[in-house]
Backbone bond lengths (Angstrom), bond angles and torsions (degrees), N, CA, C in turn:
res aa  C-N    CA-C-N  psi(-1)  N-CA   C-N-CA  omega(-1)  CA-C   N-CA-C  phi
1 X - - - 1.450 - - 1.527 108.93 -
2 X 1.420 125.49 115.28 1.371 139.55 170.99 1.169 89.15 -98.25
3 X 2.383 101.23 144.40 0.942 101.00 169.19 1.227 106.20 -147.05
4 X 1.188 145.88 139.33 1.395 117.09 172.12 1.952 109.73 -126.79
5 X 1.617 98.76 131.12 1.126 114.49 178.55 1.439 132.45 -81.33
6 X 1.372 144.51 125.26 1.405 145.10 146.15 1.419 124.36 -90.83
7 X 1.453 113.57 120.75 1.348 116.97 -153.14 1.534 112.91 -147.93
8 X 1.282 104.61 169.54 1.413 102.41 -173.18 1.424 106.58 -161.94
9 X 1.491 122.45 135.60 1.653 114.69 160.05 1.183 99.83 116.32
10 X 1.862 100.28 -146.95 1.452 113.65 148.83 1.347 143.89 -98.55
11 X 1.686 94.12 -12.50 1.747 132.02 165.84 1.676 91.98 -43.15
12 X 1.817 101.73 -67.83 1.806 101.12 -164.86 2.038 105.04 -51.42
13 X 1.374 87.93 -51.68 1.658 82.56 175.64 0.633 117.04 -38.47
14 X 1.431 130.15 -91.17 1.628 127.61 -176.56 1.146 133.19 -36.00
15 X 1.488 106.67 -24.20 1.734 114.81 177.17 1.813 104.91 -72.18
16 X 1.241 101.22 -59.14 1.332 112.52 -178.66 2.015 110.62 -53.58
17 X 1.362 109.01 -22.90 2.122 108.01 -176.40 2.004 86.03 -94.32
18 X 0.956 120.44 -49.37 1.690 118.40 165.64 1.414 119.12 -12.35
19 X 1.592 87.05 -82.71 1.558 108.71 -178.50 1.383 110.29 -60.14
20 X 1.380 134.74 -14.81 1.613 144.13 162.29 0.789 106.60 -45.01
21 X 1.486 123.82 -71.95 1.342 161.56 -144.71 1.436 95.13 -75.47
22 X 1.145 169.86 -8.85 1.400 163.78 -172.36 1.066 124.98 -101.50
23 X 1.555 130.92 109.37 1.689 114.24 -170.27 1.847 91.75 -102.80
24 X 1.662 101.58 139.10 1.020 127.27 -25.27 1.893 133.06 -66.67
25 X 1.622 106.24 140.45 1.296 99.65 -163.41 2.152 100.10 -61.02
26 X 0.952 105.77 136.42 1.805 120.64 171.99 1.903 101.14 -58.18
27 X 1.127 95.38 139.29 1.458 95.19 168.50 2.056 117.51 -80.86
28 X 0.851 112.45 135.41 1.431 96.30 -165.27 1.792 88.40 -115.89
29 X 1.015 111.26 113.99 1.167 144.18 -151.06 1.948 104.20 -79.87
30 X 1.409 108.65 -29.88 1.339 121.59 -170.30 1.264 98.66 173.99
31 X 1.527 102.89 142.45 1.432 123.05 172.24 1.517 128.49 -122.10
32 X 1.490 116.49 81.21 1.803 113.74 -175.66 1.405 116.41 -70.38
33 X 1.128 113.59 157.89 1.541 119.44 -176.76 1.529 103.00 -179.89
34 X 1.214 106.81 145.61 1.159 125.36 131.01 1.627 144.13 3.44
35 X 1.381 132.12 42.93 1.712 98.58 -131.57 1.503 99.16 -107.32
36 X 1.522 130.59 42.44 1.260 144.79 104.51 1.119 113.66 -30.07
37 X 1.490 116.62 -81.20 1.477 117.90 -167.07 1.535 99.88 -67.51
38 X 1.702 110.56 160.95 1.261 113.38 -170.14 1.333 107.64 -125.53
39 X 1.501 138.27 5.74 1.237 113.64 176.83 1.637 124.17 -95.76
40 X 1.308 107.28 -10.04 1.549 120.00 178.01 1.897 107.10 -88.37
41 X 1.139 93.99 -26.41 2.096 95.49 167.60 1.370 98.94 -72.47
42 X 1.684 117.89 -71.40 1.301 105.80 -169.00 1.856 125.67 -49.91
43 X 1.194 116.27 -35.90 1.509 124.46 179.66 1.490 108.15 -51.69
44 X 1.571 104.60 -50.19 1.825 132.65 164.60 1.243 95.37 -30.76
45 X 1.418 107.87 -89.20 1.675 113.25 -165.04 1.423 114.89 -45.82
46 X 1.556 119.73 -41.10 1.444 104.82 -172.01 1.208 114.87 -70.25
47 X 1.417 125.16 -36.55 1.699 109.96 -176.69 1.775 105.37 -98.71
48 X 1.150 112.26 47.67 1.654 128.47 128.47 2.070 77.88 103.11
49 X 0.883 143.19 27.74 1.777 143.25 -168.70 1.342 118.00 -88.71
50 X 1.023 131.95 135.08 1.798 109.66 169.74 1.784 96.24 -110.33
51 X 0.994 107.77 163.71 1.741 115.54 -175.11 1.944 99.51 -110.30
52 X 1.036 99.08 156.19 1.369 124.05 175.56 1.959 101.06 -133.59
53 X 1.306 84.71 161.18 1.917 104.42 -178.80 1.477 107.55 -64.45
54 X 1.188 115.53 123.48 1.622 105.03 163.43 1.124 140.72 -83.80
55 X 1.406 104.14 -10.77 2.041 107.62 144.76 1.559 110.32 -27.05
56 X 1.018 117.42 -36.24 1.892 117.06 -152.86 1.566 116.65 -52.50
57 X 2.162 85.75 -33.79 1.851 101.43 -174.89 2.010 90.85 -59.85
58 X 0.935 116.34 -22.00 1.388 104.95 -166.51 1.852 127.97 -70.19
59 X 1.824 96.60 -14.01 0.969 109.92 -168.36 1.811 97.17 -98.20
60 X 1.618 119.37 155.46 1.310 100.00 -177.60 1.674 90.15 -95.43
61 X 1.585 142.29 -12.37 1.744 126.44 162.63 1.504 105.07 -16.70
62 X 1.666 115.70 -53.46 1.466 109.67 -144.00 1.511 110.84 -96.77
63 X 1.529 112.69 15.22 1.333 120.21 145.92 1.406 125.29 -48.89
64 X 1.749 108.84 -45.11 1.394 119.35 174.26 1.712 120.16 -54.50
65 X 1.262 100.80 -6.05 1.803 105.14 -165.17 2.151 87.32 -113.83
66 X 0.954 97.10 4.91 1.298 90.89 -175.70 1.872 110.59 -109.05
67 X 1.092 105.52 -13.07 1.562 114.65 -174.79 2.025 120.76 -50.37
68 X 1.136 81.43 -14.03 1.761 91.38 -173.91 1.069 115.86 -142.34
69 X 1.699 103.30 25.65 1.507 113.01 157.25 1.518 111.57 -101.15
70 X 2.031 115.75 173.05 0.967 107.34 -175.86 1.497 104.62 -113.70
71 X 1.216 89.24 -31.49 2.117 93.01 176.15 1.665 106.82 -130.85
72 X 1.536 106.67 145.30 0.751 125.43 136.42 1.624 146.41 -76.69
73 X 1.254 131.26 102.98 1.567 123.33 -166.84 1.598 118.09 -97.87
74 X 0.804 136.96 102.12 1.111 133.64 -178.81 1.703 111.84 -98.24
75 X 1.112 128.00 117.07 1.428 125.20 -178.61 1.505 116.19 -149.84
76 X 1.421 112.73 109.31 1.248 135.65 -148.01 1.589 135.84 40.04
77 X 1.180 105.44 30.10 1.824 121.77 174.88 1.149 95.86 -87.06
78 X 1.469 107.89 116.73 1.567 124.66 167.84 1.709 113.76 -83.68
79 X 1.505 110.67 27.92 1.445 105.39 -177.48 1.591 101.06 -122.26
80 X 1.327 112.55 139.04 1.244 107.78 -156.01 1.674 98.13 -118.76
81 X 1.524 101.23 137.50 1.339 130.49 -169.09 1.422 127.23 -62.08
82 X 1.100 125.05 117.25 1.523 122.93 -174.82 1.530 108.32 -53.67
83 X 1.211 130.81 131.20 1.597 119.68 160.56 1.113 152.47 -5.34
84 X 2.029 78.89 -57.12 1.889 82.46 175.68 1.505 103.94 -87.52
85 X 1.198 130.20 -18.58 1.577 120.53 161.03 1.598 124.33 -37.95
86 X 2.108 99.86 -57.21 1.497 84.11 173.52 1.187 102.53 -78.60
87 X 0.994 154.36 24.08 1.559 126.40 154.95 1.607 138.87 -102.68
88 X 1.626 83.72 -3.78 1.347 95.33 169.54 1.599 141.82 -72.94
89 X 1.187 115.11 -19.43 1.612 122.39 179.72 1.460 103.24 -85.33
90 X 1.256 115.64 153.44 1.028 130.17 -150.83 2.117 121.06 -76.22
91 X 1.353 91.10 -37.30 1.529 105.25 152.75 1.279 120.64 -112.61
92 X 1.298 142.47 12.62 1.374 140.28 161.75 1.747 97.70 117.01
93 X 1.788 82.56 174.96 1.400 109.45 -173.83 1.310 96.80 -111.99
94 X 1.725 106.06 154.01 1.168 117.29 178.75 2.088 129.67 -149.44
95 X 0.801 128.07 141.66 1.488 117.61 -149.79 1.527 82.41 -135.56
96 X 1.387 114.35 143.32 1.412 144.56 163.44 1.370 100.35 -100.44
97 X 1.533 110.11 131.59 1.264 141.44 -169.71 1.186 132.90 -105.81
98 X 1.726 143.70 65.32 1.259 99.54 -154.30 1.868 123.31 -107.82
99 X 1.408 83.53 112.42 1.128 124.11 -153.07 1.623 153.81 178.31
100 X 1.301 124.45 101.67 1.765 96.14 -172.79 1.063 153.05 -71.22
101 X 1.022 131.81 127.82 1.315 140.66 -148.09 1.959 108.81 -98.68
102 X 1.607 100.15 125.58 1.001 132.08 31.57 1.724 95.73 -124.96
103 X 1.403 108.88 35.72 2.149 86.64 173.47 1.579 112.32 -107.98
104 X 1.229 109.32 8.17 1.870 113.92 165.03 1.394 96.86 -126.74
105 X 1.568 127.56 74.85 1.646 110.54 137.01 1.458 118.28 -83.15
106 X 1.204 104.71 176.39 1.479 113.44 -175.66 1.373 118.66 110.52
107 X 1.158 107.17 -146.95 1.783 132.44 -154.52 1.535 95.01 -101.61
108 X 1.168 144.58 148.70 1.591 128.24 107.76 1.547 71.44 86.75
109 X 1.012 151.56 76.84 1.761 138.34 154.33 1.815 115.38 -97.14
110 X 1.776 93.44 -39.35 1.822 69.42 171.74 1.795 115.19 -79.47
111 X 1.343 125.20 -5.53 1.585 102.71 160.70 1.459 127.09 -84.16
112 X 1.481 107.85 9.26 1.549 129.36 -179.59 1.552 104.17 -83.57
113 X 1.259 83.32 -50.87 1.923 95.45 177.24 1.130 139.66 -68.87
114 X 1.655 105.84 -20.67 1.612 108.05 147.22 1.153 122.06 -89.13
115 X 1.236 119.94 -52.40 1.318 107.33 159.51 1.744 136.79 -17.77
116 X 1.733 103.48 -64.90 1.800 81.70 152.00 1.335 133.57 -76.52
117 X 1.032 132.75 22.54 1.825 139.30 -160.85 1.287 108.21 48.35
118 X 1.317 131.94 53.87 1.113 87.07 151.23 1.657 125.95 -107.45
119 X 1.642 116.44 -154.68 1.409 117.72 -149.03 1.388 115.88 -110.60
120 X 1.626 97.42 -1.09 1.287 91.02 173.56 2.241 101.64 -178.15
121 X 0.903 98.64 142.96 1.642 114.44 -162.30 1.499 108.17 -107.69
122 X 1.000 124.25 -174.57 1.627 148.17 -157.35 1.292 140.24 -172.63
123 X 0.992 116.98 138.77 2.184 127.47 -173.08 1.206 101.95 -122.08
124 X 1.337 116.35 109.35 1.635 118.23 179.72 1.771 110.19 -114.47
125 X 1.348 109.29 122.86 1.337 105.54 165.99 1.465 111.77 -98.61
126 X 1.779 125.12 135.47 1.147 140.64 -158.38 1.332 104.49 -127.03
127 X 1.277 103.68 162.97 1.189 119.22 156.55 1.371 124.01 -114.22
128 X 1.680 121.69 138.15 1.488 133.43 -123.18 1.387 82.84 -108.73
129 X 1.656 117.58 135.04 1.246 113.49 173.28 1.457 97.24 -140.68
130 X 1.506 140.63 -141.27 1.310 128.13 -158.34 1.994 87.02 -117.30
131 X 1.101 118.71 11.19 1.299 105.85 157.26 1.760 128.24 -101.20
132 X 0.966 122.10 -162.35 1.617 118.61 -167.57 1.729 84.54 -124.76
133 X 1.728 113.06 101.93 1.487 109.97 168.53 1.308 111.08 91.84
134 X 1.384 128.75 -6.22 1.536 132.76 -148.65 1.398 81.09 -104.82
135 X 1.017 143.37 -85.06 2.074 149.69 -157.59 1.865 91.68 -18.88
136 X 1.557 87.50 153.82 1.200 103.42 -163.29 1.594 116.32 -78.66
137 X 1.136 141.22 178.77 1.103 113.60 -156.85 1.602 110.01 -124.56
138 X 1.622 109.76 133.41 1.585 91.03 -179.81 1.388 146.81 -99.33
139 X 1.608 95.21 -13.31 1.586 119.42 168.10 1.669 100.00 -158.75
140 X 1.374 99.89 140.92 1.508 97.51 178.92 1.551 106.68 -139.35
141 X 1.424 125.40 115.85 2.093 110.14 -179.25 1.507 80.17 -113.40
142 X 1.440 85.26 143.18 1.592 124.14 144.52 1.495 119.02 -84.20
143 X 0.864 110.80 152.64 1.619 141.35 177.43 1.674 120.11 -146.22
144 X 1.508 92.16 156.87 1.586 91.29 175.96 1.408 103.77 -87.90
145 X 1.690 94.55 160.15 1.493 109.96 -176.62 1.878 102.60 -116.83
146 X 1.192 137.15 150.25 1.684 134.11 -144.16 1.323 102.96 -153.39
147 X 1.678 109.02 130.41 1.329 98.75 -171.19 1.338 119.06 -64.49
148 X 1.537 132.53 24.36 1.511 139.56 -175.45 1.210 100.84 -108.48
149 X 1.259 130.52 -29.22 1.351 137.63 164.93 1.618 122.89 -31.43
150 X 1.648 116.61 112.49 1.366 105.76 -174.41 1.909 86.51 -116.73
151 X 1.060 93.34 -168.13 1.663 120.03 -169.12 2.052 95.92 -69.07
152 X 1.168 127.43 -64.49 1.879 112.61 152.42 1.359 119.81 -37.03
153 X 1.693 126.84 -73.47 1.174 95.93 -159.61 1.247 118.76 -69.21
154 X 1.416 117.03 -32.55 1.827 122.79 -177.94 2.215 98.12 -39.28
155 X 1.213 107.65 -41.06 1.433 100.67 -153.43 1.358 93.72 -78.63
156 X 2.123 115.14 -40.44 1.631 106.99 178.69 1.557 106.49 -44.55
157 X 1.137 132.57 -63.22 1.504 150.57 -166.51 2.089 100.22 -32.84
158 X 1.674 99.15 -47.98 1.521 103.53 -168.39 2.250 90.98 -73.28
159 X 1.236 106.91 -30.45 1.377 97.60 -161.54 1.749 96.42 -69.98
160 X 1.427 106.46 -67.03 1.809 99.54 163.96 1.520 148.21 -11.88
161 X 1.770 100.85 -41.37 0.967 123.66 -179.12 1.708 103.45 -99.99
162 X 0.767 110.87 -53.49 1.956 115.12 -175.70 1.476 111.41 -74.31
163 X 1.147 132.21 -20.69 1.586 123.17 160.03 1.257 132.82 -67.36
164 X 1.591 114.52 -19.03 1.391 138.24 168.75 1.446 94.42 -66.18
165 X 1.309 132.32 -64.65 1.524 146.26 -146.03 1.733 79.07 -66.90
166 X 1.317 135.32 -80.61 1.202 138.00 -164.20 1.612 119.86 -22.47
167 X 1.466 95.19 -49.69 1.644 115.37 -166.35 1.354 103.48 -86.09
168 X 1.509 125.19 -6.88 1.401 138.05 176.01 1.244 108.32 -101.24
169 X 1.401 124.93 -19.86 1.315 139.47 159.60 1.869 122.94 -45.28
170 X 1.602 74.23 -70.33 1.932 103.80 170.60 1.386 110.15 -64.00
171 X 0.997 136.79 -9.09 1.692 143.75 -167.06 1.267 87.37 -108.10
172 X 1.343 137.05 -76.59 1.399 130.21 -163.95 1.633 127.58 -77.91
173 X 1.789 99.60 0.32 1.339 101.10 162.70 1.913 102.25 -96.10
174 X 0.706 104.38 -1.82 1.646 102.62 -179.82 1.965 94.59 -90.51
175 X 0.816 105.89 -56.00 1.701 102.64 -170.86 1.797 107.13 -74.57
176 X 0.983 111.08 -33.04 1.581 114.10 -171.60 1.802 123.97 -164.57
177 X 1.138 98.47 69.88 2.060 94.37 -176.92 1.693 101.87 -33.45
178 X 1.322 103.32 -62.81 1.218 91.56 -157.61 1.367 128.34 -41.02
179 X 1.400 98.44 -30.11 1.638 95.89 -169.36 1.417 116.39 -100.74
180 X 1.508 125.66 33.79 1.226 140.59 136.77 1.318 127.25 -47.40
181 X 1.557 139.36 92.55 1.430 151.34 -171.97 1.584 94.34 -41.88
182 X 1.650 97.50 138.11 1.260 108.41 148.73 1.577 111.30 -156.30
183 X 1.494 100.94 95.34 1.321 120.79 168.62 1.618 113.30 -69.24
184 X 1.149 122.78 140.05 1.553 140.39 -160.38 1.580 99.85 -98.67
185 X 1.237 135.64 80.84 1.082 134.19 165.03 1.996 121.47 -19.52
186 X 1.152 105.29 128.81 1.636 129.79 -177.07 1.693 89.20 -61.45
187 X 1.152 143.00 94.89 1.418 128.29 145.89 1.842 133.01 -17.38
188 X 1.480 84.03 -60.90 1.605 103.58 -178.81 1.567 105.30 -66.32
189 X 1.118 132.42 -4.94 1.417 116.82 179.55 1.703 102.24 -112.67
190 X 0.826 124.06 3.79 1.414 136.30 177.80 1.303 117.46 -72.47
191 X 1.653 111.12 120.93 1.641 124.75 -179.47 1.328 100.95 -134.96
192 X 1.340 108.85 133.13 1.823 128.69 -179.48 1.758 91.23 -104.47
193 X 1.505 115.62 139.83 0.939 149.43 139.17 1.263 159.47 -69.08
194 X 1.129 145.01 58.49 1.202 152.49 -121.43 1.722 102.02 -72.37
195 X 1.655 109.95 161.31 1.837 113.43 -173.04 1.540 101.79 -78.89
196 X 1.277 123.71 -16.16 1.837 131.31 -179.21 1.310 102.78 -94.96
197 X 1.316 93.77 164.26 1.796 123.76 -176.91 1.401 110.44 -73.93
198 X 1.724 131.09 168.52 1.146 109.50 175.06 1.553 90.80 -96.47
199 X 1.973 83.40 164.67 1.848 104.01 177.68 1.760 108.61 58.35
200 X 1.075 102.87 34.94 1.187 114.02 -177.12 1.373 125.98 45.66
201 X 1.718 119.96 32.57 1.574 107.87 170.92 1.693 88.91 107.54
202 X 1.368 138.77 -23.41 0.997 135.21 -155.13 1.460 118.29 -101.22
203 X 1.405 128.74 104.60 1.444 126.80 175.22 1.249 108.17 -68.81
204 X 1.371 103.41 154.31 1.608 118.79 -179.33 1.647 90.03 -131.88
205 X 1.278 115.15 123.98 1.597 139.35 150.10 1.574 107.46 -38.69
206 X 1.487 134.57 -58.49 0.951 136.07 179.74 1.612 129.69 -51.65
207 X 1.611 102.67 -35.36 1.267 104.24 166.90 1.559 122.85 -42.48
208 X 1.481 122.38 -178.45 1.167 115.31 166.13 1.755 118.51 -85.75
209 X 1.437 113.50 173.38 1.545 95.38 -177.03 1.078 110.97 -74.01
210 X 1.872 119.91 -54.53 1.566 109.36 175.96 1.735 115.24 -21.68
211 X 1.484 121.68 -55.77 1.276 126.89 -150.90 1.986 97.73 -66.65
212 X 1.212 88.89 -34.80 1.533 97.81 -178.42 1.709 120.99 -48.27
213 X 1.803 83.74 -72.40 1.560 106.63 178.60 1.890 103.03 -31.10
214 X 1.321 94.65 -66.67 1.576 114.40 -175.28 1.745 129.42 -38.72
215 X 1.583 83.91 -24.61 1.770 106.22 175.80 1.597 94.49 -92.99
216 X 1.062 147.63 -39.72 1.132 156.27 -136.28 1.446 93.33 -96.34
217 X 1.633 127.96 -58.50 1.048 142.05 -169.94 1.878 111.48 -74.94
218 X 1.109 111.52 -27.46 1.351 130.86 -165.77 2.024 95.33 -88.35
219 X 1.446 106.92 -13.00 1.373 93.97 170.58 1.038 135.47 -141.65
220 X 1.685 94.36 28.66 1.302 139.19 -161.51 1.628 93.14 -86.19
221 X 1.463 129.31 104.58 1.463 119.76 163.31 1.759 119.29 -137.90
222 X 1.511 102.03 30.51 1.342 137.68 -177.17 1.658 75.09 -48.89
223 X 1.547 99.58 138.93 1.593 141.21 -42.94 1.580 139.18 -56.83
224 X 1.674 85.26 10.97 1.716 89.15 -176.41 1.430 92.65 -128.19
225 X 1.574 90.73 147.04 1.352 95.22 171.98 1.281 130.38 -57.53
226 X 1.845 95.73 138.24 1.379 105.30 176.45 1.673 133.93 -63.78
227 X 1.353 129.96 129.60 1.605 111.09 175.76 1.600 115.36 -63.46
228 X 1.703 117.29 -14.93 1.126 89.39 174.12 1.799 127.18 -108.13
229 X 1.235 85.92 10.16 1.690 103.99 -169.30 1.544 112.47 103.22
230 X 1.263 115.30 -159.95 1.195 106.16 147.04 1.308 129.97 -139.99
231 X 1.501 121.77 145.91 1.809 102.97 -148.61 1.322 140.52 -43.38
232 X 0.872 149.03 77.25 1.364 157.38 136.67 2.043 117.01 45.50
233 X 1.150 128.69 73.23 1.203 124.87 171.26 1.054 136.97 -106.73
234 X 1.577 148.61 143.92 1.336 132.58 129.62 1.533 141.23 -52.52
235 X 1.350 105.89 115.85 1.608 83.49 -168.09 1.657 79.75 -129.81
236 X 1.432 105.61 176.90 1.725 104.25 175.90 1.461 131.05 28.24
237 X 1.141 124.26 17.80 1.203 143.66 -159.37 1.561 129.30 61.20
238 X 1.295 102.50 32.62 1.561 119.05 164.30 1.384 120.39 -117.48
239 X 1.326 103.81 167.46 1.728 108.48 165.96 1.200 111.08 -109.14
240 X 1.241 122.79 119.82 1.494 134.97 166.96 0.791 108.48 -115.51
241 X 1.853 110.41 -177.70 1.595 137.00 -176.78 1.712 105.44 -99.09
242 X 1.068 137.71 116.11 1.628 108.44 167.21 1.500 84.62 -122.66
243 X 2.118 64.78 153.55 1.830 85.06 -148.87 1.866 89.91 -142.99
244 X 1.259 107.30 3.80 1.807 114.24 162.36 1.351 110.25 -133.67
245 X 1.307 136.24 157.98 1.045 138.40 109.61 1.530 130.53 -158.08
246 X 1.120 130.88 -163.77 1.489 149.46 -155.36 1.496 124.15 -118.32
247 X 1.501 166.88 163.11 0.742 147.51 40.11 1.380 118.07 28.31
248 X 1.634 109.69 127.71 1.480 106.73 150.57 1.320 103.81 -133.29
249 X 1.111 131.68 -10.88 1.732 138.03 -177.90 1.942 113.61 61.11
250 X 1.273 97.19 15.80 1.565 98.87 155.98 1.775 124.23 -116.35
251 X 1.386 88.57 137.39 1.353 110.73 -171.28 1.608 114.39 -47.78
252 X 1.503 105.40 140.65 1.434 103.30 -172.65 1.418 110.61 -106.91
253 X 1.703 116.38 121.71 1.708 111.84 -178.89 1.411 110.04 -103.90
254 X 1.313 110.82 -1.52 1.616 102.85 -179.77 1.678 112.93 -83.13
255 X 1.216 155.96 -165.06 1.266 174.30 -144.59 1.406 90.49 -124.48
256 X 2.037 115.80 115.58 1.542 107.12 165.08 1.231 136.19 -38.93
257 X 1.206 120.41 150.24 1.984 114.20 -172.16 1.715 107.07 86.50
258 X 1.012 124.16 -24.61 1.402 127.13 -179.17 1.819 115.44 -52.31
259 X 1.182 110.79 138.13 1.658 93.91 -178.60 1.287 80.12 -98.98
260 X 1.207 121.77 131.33 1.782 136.31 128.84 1.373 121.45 -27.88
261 X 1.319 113.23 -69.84 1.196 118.01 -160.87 2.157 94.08 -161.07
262 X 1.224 108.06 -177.65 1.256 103.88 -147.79 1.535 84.45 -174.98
263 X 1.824 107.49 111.82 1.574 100.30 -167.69 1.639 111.88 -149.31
264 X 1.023 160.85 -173.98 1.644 144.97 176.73 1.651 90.30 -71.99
265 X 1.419 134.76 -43.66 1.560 122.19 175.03 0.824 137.97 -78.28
266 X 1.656 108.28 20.30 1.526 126.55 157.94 1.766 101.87 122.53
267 X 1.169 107.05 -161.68 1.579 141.30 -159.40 1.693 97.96 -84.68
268 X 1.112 133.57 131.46 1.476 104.98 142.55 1.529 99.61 -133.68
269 X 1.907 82.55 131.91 1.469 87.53 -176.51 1.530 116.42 -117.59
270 X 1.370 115.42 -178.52 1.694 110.30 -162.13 1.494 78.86 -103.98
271 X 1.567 118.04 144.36 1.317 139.07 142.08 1.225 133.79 -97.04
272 X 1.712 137.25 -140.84 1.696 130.44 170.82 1.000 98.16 -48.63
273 X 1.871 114.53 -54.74 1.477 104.58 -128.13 1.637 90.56 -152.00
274 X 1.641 147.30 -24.62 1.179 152.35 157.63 1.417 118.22 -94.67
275 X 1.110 113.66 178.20 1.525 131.11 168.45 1.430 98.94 -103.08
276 X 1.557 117.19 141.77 1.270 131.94 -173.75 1.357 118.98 -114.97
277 X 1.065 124.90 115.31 1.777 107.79 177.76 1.276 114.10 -109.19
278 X 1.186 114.87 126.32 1.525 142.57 -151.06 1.428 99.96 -102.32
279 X 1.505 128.49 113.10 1.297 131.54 -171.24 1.789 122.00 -99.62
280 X 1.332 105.72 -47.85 1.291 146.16 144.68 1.091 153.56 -127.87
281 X 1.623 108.11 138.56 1.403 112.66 -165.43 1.580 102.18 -113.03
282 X 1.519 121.38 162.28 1.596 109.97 153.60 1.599 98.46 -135.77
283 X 1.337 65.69 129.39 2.147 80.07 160.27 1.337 100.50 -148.87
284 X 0.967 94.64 158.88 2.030 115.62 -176.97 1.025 127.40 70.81
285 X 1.491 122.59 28.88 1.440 147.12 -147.16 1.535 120.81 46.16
286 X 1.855 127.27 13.10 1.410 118.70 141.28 0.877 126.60 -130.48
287 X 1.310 120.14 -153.32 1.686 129.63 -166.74 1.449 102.00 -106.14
288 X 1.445 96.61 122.49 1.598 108.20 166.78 1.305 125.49 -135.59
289 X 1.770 115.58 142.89 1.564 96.45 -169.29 1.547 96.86 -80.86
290 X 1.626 95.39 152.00 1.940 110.40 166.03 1.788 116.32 -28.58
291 X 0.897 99.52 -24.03 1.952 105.46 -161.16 1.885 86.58 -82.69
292 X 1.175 102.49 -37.91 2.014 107.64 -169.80 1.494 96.96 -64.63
293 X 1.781 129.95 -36.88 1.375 116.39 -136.20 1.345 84.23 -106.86
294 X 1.593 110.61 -55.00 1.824 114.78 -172.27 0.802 132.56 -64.26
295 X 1.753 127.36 173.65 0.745 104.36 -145.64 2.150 75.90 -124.86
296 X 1.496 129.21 153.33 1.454 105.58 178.56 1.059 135.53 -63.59
C-alpha cells in the first residue's frame, strides 16, 4: 500500500504517527506540508520522511508522481487539488473533514457550529472529487457538542475522532478497496461556510447573551491564535477583543453595552435580554481582566 499524504497541524501529525503505527506499516510515498508550520515536518523527520510543499497538489505535473500510488490523504490542507491530482492514485483521493457532511462544508465549521448552537458535531472522511466537500462520503461519527465547548476543543474532539477514520481508511484499502463506503452526499441538505466570522468579527450588545457567549466561545482557541479573532466590542468607550465570559441568568434593564457593575471577576454587562459577565478582554495584543482596562 503506497500512500502519499498532505497535511497540516496536529491532524497531519497524528495522521502521519497512525499510519506508523500499522503492521504492515504503508509506505508513505511523499509527505506535503506546509514547511512554515512545524508539526507535520517534525513528525516527517522523525519516522525517517522528508516533506515537500503542498502547493504541488495544486499543480496538475504532480499527478505524474501520483501514478503508482494507491491513496491519496489529505488531512487538514486547505490547498485544493488540481483534478488530475485527485484522479490520479489508484483507488482515489481522500480528505478528512472536520465536520459533517453535507451540513458543515467549508472553512472554520466547528466555530460555525457553536456559534449556531447546535448539539452535536461531526468528522467526515470523503472522497475527493473536483468539488470543495462535495465527494461522497466514507465514514462519518457524530459526537456531542457541550456548552463548555470553545472553538479548540470542539476542533481537538474532530482531530481525535478523524485520525482513527484515516488509519481505518489505510487498513481497509490494504485488505479490500472495494469495500470502502461511498455514500453520495444529499445536495439539498448542504451548507458552505465561509473562512470569516459572522458580522464581520463584530459583537453586538443587543443580541441575546446565549448568542453572545456562543460567538465568544466559537473563537475561543486560547492559546493559539484564533482564525476568527476574537469578537470585536465597544465597551466603556473602547474597542476590545472579548475573549471570556459568563452567564449570569439575570435579566438586563439597563440599555445593551451598559456596564452594570464592574468587579475583580470582571464586567457585567447588559445585553438584548441578560446580564453578561465579561471575564476577559484583549487589547494591545494581551489579555486583560475588565477591572485593569475600565474605567468604574
Amino acid at each position: 500500500m503506497r500512500v502519499v499524504v498532505v497535511a497540516e497541524e496536529s491532524a497531519g501529525a497524528r495522521a502521519l504517527n497512525g499510519l506508523a503505527s500499522l503492521d504492515p506499516v504503508p509506505e508513505i510515498a511523499a509527505v506535503l506540508t506546509t514547511e512554515e508550520r512545524p508539526l507535520v515536518r517534525e513528525a516527517a523527520h522523525r519516522l525517517g520522511l522528508e516533506t515537500s510543499p503542498a502547493e504541488l497538489v495544486r499543480s496538475a505535473a504532480f499527478a505524474e508522481r501520483l501514478r503508482d500510488v494507491d491513496l491519496l490523504l489529505n488531512v487538514h490542507s486547505l490547498h485544493i487539488a488540481h483534478p488530475e491530482v485527485v484522479a490520479a492514485p489508484r483507488i482515489g483521493g481522500f480528505n478528512l473533514h472536520p465536520g459533517p457532511l453535507p451540513e458543515y462544508a467549508g472553512l472554520n465549521v466547528p466555530s460555525w457550529a457553536i456559534y449556531n448552537g447546535e448539539a452535536a458535531h461531526g468528522v467526515t472522511l470523503h472522497w475527493m472529487d473536483d468539488g470543495i466537500d462535495t465527494g461522497p462520503v466514507a465514514w462519518l461519527e457524530r459526537f456531542e457538542l457541550t456548552d463548555a465547548d470553545t472553538g479548540l476543543s470542539l476542533f481537538g474532539k474532530c482531530v481525535r475522532r478523524g485520525v482513527p477514520l484515516v488509519v481505518k481508511l489505510v487498513e481497509t484499502a490494504a485488505a479490500d478497496p472495494g469495500s470502502i463506503p461511498r455514500d453520495v452526499q444529499d445536495p439539498t441538505g448542504r451548507r458552505y461556510f465561509s473562512a470569516g466570522p459572522p458580522n464581520d468579527g463584530v459583537l453586538e450588545w443587543s443580541a441575546p447573551a446565549g448568542e453572545i457567549s456562543r460567538f465568544v466561545r466559537a473563537a475561543d482557541y486560547t492559546p493559539f491564535p484564533s482564525p476568527w479573532g476574537h469578537p470585536r466590542a465597544t465597551l466603556d468607550g473602547r474597542e476590545v477583543g472579548i475573549a471570556k465570559v459568563a452567564p449570569t441568568g439575570l435579566a438586563a434593564a439597563q440599555p445593551p453595552g451598559t456596564i452594570h457593575e464592574l468587579t475583580e471577576a470582571g464586567a457585567v454587562v447588559a445585553t438584548g435580554d441578560e446580564l453578561l459577565l465579561v471575564q476577559r478582554l484583549h487589547a494591545n495584543g494581551r489579555y486583560v481582566k475588565p477591572s485593569e482596562l475600565l474605567r468604574h
